[in-house]
KOLLO-177807 format. One record per residue (C-alpha): y, z, x. Coordinates in steps of 0.5 Angstrom, whole numbers, padded with zeros to 4 digits, always signed. Example, Ala and Ser with C-alpha at 12.3 -4.5 7.8 and 13.67 -1.06 7.14 Angstrom:
2
-0009+0016+0025;-0002+0014+0027;
//
This chain:
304
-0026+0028-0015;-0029+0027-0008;-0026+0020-0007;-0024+0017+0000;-0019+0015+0000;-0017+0013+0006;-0020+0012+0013;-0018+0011+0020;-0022+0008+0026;-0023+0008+0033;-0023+0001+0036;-0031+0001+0037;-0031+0004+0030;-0031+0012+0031;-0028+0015+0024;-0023+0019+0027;-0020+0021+0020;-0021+0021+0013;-0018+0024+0007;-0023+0026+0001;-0018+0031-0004;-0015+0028-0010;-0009+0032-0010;-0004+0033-0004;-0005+0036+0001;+0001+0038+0006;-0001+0040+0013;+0006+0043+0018;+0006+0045+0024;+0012+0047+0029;+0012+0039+0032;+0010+0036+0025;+0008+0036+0017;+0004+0031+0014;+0003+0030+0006;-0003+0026+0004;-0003+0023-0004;-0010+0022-0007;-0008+0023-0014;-0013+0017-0017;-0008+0015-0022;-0004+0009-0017;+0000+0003-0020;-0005-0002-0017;+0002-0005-0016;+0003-0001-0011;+0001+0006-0008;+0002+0012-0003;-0003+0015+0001;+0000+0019+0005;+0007+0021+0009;+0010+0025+0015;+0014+0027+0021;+0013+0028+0028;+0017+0031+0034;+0013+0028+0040;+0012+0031+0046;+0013+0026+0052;+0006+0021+0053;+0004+0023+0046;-0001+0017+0044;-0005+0014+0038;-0011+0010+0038;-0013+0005+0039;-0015+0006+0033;-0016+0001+0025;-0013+0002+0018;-0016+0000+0012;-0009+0001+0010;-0001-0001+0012;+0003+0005+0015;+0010+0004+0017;+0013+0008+0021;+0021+0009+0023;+0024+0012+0030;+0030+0018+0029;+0030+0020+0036;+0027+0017+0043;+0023+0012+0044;+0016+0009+0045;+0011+0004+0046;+0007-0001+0041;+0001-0004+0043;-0002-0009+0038;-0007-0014+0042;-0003-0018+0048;+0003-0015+0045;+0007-0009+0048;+0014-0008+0044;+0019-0002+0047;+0022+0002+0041;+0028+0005+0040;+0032+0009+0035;+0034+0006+0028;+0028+0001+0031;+0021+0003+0026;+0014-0002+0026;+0009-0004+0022;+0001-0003+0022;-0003-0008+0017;-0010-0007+0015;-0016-0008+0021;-0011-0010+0026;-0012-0005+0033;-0006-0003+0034;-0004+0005+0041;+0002+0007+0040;+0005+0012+0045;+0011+0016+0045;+0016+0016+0052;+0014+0021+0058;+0022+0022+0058;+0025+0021+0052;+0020+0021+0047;+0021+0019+0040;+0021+0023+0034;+0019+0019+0028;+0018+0019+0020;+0012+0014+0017;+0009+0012+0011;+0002+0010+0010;+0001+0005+0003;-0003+0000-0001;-0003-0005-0008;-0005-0010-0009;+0002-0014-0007;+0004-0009-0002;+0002-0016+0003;+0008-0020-0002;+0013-0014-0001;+0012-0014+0006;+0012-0022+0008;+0018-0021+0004;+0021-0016+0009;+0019-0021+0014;+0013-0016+0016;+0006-0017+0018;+0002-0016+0023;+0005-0022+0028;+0013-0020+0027;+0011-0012+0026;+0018-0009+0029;+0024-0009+0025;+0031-0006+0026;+0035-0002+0022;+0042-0001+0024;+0045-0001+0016;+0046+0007+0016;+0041+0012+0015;+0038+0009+0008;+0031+0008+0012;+0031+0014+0015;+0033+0019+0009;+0028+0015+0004;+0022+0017+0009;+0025+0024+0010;+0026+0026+0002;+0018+0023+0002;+0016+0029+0006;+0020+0033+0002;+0018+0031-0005;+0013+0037-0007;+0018+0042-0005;+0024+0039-0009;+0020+0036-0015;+0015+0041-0019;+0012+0036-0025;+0015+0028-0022;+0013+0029-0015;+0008+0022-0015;+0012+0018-0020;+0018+0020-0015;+0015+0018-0009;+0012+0012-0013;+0020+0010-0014;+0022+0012-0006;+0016+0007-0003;+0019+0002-0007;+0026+0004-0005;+0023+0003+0002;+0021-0004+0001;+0027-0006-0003;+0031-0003+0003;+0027-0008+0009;+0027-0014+0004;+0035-0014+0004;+0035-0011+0011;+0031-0017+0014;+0035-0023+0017;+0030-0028+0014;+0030-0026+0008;+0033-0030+0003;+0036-0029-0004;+0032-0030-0010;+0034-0036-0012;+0032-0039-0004;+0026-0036-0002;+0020-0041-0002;+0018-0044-0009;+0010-0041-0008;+0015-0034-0008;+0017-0036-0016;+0010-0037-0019;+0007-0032-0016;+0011-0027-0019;+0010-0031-0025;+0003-0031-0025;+0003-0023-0023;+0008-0023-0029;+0003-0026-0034;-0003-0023-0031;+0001-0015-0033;+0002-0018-0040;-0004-0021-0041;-0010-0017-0038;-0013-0014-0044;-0014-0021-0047;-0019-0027-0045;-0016-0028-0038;-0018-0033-0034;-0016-0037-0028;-0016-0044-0031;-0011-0040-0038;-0007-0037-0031;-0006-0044-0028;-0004-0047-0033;+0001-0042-0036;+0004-0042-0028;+0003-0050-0028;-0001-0051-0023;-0007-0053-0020;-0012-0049-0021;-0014-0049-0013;-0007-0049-0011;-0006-0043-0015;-0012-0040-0012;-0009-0041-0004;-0002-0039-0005;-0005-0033-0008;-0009-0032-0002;-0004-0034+0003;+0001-0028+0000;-0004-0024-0003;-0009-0024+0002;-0014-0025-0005;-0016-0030-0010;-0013-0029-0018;-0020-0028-0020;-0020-0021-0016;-0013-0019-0016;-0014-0020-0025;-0021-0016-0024;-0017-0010-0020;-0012-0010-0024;-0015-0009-0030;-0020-0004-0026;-0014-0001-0024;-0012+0000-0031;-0019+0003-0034;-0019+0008-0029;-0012+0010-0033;-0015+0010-0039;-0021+0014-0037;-0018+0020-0034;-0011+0021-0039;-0016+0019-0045;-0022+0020-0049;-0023+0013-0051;-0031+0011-0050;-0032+0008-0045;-0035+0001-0049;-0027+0003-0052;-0024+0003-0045;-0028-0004-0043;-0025-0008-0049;-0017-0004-0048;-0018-0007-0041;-0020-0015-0042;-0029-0014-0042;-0032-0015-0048;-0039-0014-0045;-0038-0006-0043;-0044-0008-0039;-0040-0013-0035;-0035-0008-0034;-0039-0002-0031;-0041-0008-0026;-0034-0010-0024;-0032-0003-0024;-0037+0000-0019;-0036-0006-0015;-0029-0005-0014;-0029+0003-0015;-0035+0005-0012;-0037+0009-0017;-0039+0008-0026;-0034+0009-0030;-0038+0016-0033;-0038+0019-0026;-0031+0016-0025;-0029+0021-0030;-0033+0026-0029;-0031+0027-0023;-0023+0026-0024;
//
């Protein structure tokens, strides 16, 4: 499938590069090796585009550029600069910083000592929730991990996942991002244990919870609410302040997420695909699907 699946912008909108293969693709070098994850049956939870690491030669620079995307990227060796708006940060190792979706951000490694790093670019549609958990967006980028080397090994083993896994590597590197994250959630001091995070915290994974359980059926918001107990516009701000979208949109992606599943590891029909995935009108759900997709559902599988 021809499907862009990420893209990277100059500060005045030059597209300085884009990934358009459904397969991995593994770029190597003497200084650097990259892997790009295009494979379009993603957990609409959470998914990877692309991992790497890099030895940078003295004064190396990125950007200023604009994701679509997050990227996280962690310092072995060296050092280096991180330019985000007015804000310079000088990083070190066992230091690492985070890159959110259409914020401009340069990076530039050190003339005398430049940094080596690993990094991973992802998104889903609770990878903002993960990372506010982590105490990571695009005002508090850095972070420091001083706890062993269970960051960096996570991000190495990343790059390495199609040389040691020949039939599991997507669903392995599925389990190492989330690997990741559980590590800078438990690693960041104002991160606090379950049972003391902010309450919007609990009914927002009890809303997700229901909505994973229930997307097949007659879901709406009010039904969704009234299961979390909450009023309805409060429901719809709390998911916009964690999930960056209301809950009519992340229960329409969901269920599209779902239904591009189904359409390219089935035979189901497509009208049969709509009803699995909770639209009893399939004309309804080709709109929904090519609005969020880009694409109609026939073409979608034809091409997957």
């Amino acid at each position: 499938m021809k499907n862009v699946d990420s893209i990277l912008l100059s500060a005045n909108g030059e597209v300085l590069e884009k990934t358009e293969s459904p397969w991995q693709q593994t770029y190597t070098d003497d200084t650097m090796k990259v892997v790009h994850v295009n494979d379009n049956s993603k957990s609409s939870d959470l998914y990877m585009h692309y991992c790497g690491i890099s030895s940078c030669e003295p004064d190396h620079s990125f950007g200023p550029a604009v994701r679509d995307h997050y990227v996280i990227h962690y310092i072995i060796n060296g050092e280096g600069t991180l330019t985000i708006g007015d804000n310079e940060y000088h990083l070190h190792a066992k230091q690492g910083f985070l890159l959110c979706p259409g914020v401009i951000s340069q990076y530039k490694a050190s003339h005398t000592n430049p940094w080596e790093y690993v990094w991973v670019g992802f998104h889903g549609l609770n990878a903002k929730m993960y990372l506010e958990q982590a105490a990571l967006n695009e005002n508090n980028p850095v972070f420091t991990y001083e706890k062993g080397n269970a960051v960096k090994s996570c991000l190495q083993e990343m790059v390495n996942t199609y040389d040691n896994y020949k039939y599991a590597s997507n669903l392995r590197l599925q389990s190492l991002l989330y690997l990741l994250l559980a590590e800078l959630v438990e690693n960041s001091t104002s991160a606090l244990p379950v049972e003391h995070r902010p309450v919007q915290y609990r009914y927002i994974q009890k809303a997700i919870s229901f909505i994973q359980m229930n997307y097949m059926d007659d879901l709406t918001v009010a039904s969704l609410s009234d299961y979390v107990g909450l009023d309805r516009s409060y429901l719809c701000s709390i998911f916009k302040k964690f999930l960056n979208t209301p809950p009519q949109t992340y229960i329409a992606k969901y269920r599209i997420n779902k239904a591009c599943e189904l359409l390219k590891n089935s035979s189901c029909s497509i009208s049969e695909v709509a009803m699995m995935v909770g639209y009893k009108d399939p004309v309804v759900f080709q709109k929904f699907f090519k609005n969020i997709t880009g694409m109609s559902p026939r073409q979608y599988r034809k091409e997957a």
